[in-house]
N, C-alpha and C positions, 0 to 999 in steps of 0.2 A: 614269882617263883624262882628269881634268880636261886640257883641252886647249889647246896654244895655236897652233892649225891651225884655219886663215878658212875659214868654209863659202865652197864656190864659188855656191850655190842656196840659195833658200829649203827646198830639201829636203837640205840638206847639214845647214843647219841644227835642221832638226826632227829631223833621223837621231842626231844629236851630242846634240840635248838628252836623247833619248830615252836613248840608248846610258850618259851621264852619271846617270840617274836610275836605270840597271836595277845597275851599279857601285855603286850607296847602297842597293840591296835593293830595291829597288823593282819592279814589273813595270811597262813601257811601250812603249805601241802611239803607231803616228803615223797622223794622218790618219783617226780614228775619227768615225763620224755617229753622234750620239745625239737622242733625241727630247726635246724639251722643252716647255713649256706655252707656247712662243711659235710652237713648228715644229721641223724637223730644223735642228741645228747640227753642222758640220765642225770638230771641233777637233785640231788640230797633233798637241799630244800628251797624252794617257791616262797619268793613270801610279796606280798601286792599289799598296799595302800591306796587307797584315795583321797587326797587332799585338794580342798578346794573344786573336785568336779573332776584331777588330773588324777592318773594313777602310776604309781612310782612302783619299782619293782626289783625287787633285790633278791639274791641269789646266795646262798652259803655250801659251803663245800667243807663236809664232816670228816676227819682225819682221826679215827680210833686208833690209831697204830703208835705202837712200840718204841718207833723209830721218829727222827724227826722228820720233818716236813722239806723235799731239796729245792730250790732253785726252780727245777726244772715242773715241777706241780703251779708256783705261781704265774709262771708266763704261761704255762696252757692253760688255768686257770682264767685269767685275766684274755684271752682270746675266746673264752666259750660268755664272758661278762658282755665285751663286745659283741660278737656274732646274733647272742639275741636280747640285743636293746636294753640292757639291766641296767637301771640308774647306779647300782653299787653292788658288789660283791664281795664275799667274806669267808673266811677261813678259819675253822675250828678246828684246833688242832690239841691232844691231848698229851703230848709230846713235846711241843715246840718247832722249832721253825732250824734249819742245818743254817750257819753262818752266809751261806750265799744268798739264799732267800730274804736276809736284810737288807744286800745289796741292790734291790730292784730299785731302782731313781726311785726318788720324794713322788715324782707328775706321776708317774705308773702308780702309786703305792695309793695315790688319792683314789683313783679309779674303782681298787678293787677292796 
């Protein structure tokens, strides 16, 4: 389904990432509250694997907006990737990314 159909919502777009990730084998929930050693965190979309018996677990963070994406969205970002044990996390962004947000280190950039 890779798509090239504009969400019209921010829920257009989490339904699409999600839908794109269950198409790769993946299983993915939108809009799931998990608990974490900071509080309860809302994220976009959930998505779990199981390979080999282990399951792998990645995290997307949907960005409908107008504007770019700053700096300051990927470092919280990449603390909520940490805090609950996400092999990878990812950022869709419909806008793009503000110039500082490339600057996050290469080692960080693997992570998220």
């Amino acid at each position: 389904m890779i798509t090239e159909a504009v969400p019209n919502t921010w829920q257009d777009l989490q339904e699409q990432t999600a839908q794109i990730l269950r198409e790769c084998g993946w299983s993915a929930e939108t809009e799931v509250t998990v608990a974490t050693v900071r509080g309860q965190v809302e994220l976009d979309v959930l998505a779990t694997e199981t390979v080999q018996g282990r399951e792998y677990k990645a995290i997307v963070e949907c960005k409908n907006w107008a504007s770019r994406v700053p700096q300051a969205v990927i470092h919280s970002f990449r603390t909520v990737v940490g805090d609950i044990g996400a092999h990878s996390g990812y950022i869709v962004s419909r806008a793009g990314f503000q110039a500082g947000a490339y600057q996050v280190r290469p080692e960080q950039r693997r992570s998220i």
